[in-house]
C-alpha positions, 0 to 999 in steps of 0.5 A, spaced: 262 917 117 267 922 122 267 929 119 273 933 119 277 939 115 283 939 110 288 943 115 291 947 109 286 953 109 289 955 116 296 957 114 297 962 119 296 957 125 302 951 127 300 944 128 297 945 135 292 951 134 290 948 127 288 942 132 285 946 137 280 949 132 278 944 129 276 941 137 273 947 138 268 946 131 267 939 134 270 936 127 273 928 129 278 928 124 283 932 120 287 932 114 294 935 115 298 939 110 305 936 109 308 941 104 315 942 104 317 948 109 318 954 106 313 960 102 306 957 098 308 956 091 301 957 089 294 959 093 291 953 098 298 949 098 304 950 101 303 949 108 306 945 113 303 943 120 308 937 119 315 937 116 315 931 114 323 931 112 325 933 120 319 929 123 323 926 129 320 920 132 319 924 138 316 930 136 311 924 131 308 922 139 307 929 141 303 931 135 299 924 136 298 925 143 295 932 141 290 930 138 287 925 142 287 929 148 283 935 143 279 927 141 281 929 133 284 923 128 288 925 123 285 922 117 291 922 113 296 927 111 296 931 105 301 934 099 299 935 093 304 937 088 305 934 081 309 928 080 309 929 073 312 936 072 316 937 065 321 939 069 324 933 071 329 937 076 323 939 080 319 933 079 325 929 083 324 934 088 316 932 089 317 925 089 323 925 094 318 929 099 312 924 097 317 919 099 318 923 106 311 924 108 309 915 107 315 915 112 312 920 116 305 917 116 309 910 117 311 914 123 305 916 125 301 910 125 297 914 120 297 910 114 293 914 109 296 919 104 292 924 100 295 927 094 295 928 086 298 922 080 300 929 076 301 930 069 305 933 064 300 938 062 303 939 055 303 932 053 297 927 050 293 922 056 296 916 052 303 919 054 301 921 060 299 914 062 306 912 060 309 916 064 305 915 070 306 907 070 314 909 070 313 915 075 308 911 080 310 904 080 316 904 085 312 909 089 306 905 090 311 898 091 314 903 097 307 905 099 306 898 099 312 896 103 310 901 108 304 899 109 301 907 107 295 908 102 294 913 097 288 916 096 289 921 089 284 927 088 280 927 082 281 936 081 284 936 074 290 943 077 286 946 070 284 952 073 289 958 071 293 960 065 300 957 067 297 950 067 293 950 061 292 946 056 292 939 060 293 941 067 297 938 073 293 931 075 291 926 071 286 923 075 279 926 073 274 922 070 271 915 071 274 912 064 281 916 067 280 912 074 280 906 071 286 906 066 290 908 072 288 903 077 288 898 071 296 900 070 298 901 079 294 894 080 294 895 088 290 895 095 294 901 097 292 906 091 285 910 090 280 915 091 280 921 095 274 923 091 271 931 091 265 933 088 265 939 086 270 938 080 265 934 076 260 939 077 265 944 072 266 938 068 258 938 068 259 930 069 255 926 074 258 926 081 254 920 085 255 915 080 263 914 080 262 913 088 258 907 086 263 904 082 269 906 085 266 904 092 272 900 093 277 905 091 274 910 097 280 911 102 278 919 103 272 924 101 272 931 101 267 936 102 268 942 096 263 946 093 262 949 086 258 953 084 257 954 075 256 962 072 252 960 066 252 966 064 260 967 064 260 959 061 256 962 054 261 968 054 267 964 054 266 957 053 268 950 056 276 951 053 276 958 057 280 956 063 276 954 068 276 960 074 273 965 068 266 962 069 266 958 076 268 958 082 269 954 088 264 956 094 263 953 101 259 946 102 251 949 101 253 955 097 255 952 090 252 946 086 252 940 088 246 937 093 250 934 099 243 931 101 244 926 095 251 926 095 251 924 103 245 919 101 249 915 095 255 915 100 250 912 106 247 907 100 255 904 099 256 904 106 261 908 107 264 910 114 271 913 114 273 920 114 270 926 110 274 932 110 270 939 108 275 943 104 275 950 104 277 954 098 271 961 099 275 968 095 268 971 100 270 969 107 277 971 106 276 978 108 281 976 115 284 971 118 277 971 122 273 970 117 276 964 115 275 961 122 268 963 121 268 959 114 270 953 118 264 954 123 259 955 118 261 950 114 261 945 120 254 947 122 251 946 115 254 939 113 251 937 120 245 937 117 248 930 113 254 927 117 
């Protein structure tokens, strides 16, 4: 396993000082984040170490001779939006940029993307799937063609009001992971699984990677840690952020020794990316480096 970082955390950083960060850690690998240039649309998302929309073949040479000299691989790149949004205005303006980043990992000889299948938040799962096989068969079909695999992350986008009540990505549970696999019948489409969203769904977060070995293209490495005591006062149909929070890998619920272990056990070895995602190392820019740092160090211990 080569152990990495999901480059949207270092938003104030271009495309050559996130690589040189995440040399200087002794990471291999990162996940660069390909959002549409411009303003963050919400929080973690909305940063672009690569335009993919004017990504010239040139400039696609210089970011990969970058990063092999500063010996880091690019694991994939990284946009998560939602390709079901109801608005269908916005929802086009999404899947056109999904289409830009497969052409630039094409370019780029990266041929990994890591994204969400999304959702409509206000409709049944049933009409959700319905919509996603119409949505996502011509994406897969060019995936395919361009010889780019997708790797879906299993967070449900259920974390604050304007989501609620459904969310914004529908690949959350093993029974959900293979209905859609059984609909997007492909090589080129699977999982970029993170543990920690089961650990608020209060679900088993090792034994999908056992069933899912196969459809294993990316893993992350996020932590969640369940206040109890605000679960009791608000209940499971509270919006999520009101009785969890996510925290650094070591400082949450999850128990990396059993969850590196049970990837060992499937014989996993492609890349792991630490994503960080800690309101408590946000104090400055620095802290957030720093948070980098101690992340890296502890998950050592595993990987």
């Amino acid at each position: 396993m080569q152990l990495g970082l999901v480059s949207a955390i270092l938003d104030q950083s271009d495309f050559y000082e996130m690589i040189d960060i995440v040399a200087e850690n002794g990471l291999e690998c990162v996940e660069v984040a390909c959002w549409p240039a411009g303003k963050a649309e919400r929080r973690y998302a909305g940063v672009s170490h690569i335009d993919t929309e004017n990504l010239t073949k040139d400039q696609a040479e210089k970011y990969n001779a970058y990063a092999k000299e500063k010996n880091v691989v690019i694991s994939g790149l990284a946009y998560y939006p939602n390709p079901l949004d109801e608005d269908l205005a916005k929802r086009q303006q999404v899947i056109n940029h999904l289409y830009s980043v497969i052409d630039a990992a094409k370019m780029m000889d990266i041929h990994l993307v890591t994204t969400f299948i999304g959702r409509m938040p206000t409709r049944t799962i049933s009409e959700n799937l319905k919509e996603m096989e119409k949505v996502w068969k011509p994406i897969i079909a060019y995936a395919e063609q361009q010889q780019v695999k997708i790797a879906i992350e299993n967070c449900p986008m259920l974390f604050t009001e304007d989501e609620w009540p459904g969310g914004q990505n529908l690949m959350t549970t093993p029974d959900l992971f293979r209905k859609i696999f059984a609909i997007l019948d492909s090589e080129y489409i699977g999982l970029n699984f993170d543990p920690s969203h089961f650990v608020w769904q209060q679900m088993d977060y090792l034994a999908p990677l056992y069933e899912f070995k196969d459809k294993l293209f990316h893993i992350h490495y996020k932590d969640i840690k369940l206040y109890w005591n605000k679960l009791q006062e608000v209940g499971v149909m509270a919006t999520p952020l009101e009785y969890m929070s996510p925290k650094l890998p070591g400082l949450g619920d999850v128990d990396w020794g059993k969850y590196v272990s049970a990837l060992t056990d499937i014989g996993y070895n492609g890349y792991t990316c630490i994503e960080v995602e800690d309101r408590a190392y946000e104090a400055d820019y620095e802290d957030v480096k720093r948070s980098i740092k101690q992340s890296t160090h502890y998950l050592r211990n595993f990987v």
